[in-house]
C-alpha positions in Angstrom: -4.1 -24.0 -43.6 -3.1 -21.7 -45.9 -4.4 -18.7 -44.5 -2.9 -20.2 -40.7 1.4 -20.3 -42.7 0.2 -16.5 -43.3 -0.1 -15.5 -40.1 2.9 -17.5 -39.0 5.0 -16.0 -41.5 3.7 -12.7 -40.5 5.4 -13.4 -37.3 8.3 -15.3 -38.3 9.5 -12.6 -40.3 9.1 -10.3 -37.4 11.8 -11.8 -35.5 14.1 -12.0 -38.3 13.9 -15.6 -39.7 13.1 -14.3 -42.9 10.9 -17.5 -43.9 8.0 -17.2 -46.6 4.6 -18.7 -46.2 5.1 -21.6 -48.8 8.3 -22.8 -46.7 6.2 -23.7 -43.6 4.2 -26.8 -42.5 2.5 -27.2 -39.3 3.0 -31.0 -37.9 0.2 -31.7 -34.9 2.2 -32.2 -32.3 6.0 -31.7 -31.4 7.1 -35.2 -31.3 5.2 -35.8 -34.3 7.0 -33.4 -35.7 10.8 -34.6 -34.4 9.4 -38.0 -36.0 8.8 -37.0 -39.0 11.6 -35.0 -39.7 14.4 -37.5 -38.5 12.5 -40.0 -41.1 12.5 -38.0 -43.8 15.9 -37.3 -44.0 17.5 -40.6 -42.6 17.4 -44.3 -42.4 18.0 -47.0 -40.4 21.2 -47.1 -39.2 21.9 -43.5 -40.0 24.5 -41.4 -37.3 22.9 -39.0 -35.4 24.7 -36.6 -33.5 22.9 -35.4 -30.3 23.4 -32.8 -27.6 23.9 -34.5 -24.2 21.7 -34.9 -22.1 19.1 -34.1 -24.6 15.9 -34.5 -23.4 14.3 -33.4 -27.1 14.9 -36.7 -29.2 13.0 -39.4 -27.0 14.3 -42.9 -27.4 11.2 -44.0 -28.4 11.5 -42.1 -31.8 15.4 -43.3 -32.4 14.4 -46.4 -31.4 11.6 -46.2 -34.2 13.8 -45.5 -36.8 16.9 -47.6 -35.5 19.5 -44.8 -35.6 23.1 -44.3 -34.2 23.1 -41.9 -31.7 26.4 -40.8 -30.8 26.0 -38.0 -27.9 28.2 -34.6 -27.5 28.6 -33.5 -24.1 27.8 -29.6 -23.6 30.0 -27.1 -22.4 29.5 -23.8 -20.7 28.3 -22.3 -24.5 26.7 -24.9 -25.9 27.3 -28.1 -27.7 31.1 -28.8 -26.9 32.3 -28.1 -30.7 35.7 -29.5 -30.2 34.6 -32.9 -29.5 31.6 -32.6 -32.3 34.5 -32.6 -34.6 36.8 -35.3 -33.2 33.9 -37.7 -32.8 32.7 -36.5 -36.1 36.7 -37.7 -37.8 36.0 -41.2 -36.9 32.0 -41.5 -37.2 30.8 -39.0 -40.4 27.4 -38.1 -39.0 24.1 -38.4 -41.3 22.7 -35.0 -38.8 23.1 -32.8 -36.4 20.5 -32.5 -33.9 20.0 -29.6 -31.1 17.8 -27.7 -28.9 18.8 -23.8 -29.5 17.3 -22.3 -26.4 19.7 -24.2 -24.4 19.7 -27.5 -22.9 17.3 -26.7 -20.1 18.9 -30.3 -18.3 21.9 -28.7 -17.2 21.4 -25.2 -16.8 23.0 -24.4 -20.2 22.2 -22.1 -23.2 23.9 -21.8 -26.2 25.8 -18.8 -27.1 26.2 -16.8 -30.2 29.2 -17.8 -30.9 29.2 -21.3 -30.6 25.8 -21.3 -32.9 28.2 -19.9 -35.7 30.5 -22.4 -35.0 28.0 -25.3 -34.8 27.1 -24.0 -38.7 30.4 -23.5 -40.3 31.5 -26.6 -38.9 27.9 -27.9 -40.8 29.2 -26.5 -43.6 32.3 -27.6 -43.8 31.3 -31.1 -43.8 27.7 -30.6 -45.5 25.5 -32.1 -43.1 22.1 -30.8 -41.9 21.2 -29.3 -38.7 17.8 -30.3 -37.0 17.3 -27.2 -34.2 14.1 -27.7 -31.7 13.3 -24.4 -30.2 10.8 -23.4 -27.8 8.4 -20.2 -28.4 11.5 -17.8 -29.6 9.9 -15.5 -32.6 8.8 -13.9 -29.3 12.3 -13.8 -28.2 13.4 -11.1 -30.6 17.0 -11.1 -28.8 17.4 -15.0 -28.8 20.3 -17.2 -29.7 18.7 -19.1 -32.6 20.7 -21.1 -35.2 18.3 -20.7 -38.0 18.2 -16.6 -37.8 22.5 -17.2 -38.3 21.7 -19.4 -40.7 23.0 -18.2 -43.9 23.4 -21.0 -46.1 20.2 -23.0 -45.4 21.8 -25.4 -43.5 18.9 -25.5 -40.8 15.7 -27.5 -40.6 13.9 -25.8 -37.7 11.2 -26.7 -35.8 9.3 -24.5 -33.2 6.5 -24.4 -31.6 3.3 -21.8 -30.0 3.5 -21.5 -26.2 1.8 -25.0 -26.5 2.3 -24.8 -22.5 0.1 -21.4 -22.3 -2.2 -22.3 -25.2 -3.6 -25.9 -24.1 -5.0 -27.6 -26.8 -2.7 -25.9 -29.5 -0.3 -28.7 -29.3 1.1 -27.6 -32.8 4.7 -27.6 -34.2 5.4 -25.8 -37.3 8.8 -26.5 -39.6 10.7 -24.9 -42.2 13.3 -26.5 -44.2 15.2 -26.0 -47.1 13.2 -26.7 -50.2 14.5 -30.4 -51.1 14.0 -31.3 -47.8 11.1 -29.5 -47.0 9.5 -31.5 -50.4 10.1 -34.8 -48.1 8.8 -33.4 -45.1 5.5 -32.4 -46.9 4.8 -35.5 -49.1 5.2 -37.6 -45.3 3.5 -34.9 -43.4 0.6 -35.8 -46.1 0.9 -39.7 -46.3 0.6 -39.6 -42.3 -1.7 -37.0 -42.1 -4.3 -36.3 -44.8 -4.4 -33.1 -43.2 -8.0 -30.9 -43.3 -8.6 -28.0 -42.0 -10.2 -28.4 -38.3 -11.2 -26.3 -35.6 -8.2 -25.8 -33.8 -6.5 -24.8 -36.9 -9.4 -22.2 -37.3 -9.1 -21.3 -33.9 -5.7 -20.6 -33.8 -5.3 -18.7 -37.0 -8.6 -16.7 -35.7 -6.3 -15.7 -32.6 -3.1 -14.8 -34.4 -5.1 -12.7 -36.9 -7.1 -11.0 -34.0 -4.1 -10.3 -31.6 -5.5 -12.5 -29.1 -2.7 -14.9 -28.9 -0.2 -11.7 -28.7 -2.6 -10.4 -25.7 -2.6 -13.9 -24.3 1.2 -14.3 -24.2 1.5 -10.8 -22.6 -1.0 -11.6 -20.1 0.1 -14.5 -18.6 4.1 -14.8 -19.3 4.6 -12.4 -16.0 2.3 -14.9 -14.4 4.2 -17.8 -15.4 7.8 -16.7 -14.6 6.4 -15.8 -11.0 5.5 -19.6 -10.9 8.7 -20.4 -11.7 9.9 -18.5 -9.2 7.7 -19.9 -7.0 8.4 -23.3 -7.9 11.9 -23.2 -7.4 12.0 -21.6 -4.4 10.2 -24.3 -3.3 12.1 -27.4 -4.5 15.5 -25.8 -3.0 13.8 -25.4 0.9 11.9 -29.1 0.3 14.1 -31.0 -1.8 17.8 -29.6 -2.1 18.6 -32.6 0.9 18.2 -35.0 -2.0 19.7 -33.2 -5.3 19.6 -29.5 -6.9 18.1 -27.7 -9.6 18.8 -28.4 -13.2 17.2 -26.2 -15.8 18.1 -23.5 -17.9 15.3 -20.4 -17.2 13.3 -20.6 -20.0 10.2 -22.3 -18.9 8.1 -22.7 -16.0 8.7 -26.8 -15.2 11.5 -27.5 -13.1 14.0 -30.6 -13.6 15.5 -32.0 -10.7 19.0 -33.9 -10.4 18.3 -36.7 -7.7 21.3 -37.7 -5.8 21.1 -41.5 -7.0 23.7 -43.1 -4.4 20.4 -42.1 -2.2 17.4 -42.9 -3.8 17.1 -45.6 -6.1 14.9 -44.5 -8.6 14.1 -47.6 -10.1 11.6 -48.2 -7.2 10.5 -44.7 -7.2 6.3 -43.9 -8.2 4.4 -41.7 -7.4 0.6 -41.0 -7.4 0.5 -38.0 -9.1 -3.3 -37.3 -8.2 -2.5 -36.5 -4.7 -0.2 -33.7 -5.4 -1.3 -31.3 -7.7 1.7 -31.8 -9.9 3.1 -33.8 -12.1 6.3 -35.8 -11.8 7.9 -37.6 -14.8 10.6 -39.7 -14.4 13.8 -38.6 -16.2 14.9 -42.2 -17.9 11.6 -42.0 -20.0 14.0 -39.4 -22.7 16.7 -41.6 -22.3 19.1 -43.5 -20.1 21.6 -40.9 -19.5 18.5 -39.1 -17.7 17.7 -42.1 -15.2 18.9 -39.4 -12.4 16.6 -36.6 -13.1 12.8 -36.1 -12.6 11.0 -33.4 -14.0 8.0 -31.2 -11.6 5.0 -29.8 -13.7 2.7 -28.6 -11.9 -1.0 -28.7 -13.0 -2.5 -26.0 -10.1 -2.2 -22.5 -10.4 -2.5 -21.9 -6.9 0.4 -21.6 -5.0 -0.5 -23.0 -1.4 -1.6 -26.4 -3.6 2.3 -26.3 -5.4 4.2 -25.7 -2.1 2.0 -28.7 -0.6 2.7 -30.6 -3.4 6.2 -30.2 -2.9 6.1 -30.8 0.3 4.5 -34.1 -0.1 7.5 -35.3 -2.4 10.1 -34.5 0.0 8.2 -37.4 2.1 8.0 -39.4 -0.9 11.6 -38.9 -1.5 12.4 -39.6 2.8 10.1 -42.7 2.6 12.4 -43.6 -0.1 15.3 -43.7 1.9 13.7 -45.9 4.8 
């Protein structure tokens, strides 16, 4: 384990987080890693400020701990800043909590400047920020609150390509030290954690260069799939709703028009199509309109097909 924070410092520090070893934990899993965060640092009945739509915190983590989620609508930078603070002058917030990549909902990623607003205004009012991010120490160039982060206001989570690395479902955190001390002793008390072969395996790749050589190889691939993908759900789908997603990874989500298709009497058999559709309301009920495409075939003929087959679901739909 220890050798595995090593290596991740190794490249943390690359990309200008300027974390140590002995301030990182890995969590197994990313929602794991959400839950265990949001319990170490609040209880029940706790406010919770959220991005929205904000397909990170799932409700069946808030609902878990039994927080107050009061939700910040996004504008074209980011979090919308001015109504963080007038929300925040009648309910004083516990936490922040964000995705720094951009919410990949509604086509939206934050800015530079609004992440140095987001943490002065933290400042100001001495509250943590909990930031999600997605695979950016290989984004040298990437809008990330906790490389602005000055103060160590920031507990940041991230995780490794666990989309191109299946099996690697890992998440590791860093935090500033009181907190991280919570995060650990839980992280322990819910998971005795040994040493097993995926943590070998992984530390093995970092250490070699193979996960380096692996991201190089098949990040082309994967933005050609997206490419792909969406230029496939706008000639199949865009009668029934548009694209919503911000371009930073290869699954597509999909606004539905819902005075058309009631989408509480929408299913689908997601054998038959070679991918995989999940049905936006799961993160939360201001998604009930959205669905998001995965597909599990690397063969292109098998994704347009695919697609093709949910436009009929989505026509049978309307009969």
């Amino acid at each position: 384990m220890s050798s595995l924070r090593l290596e991740l410092a190794k490249r943390i520090d690359l990309s200008n987080f300027h974390l140590y070893e002995n301030n990182i934990l890995i969590s197994p899993g990313r929602y794991f890693a959400i839950d265990l965060v949001l319990q170490s640092i609040l209880r029940s009945g706790s406010i919770l400020y959220i991005e929205s739509p904000s397909h990170i915190v799932s409700t069946s983590i808030v609902n878990s701990i039994g927080l107050n989620i009061i939700p910040v609508s996004m504008d074209n930078e980011g979090l919308n800043i001015n109504e963080l603070k007038r929300k925040y002058k009648k309910n004083r917030s516990s936490a922040l909590f964000l995705s720094s990549r951009g919410n990949i909902v509604n086509n939206i990623c934050l800015s530079k400047n609004r992440a140095q607003e987001i943490l002065e205004f933290a400042n100001d009012v001495n509250i943590p920020v909990i930031e999600m991010d997605y695979n950016s120490i290989y984004y040298p160039d990437a809008v990330i609150l906790k490389r602005l982060d000055t103060n160590n206001r920031v507990i940041y989570l991230s995780t490794l390509f666990a989309s191109y690395t299946f099996g690697f479902d890992l998440c590791w955190i860093s935090a500033p030290d009181i907190i991280y001390t919570k995060i650990r002793d839980n992280l322990y008390q819910y998971v005795p954690y040994q040493p097993s072969l995926e943590l070998y395996a992984l530390e093995d790749m970092l250490r070699s260069g193979a996960y380096e050589k692996l991201i190089k190889d098949i990040t082309p691939k994967l933005k050609d799939y997206k490419i792909f993908i969406d230029a496939a759900v706008n000639k199949y789908l865009s009668d029934y709703g548009f694209i919503a997603s911000c371009p930073t990874g290869y699954a597509t989500w999909f606004k539905i028009n819902n005075s058309i298709i009631d989408l509480k009497k929408f299913s689908i058999k997601l054998e038959e199509y070679k991918i995989s559709v999940l049905l936006g309301y799961f993160f939360g009920k201001e998604f009930y309109s959205y669905i998001l495409i995965y597909p599990y075939s690397f063969t292109k003929e098998d994704i347009e097909k695919g697609i093709m087959l949910l436009a009929k679901v989505f026509q049978n739909s309307l009969k």
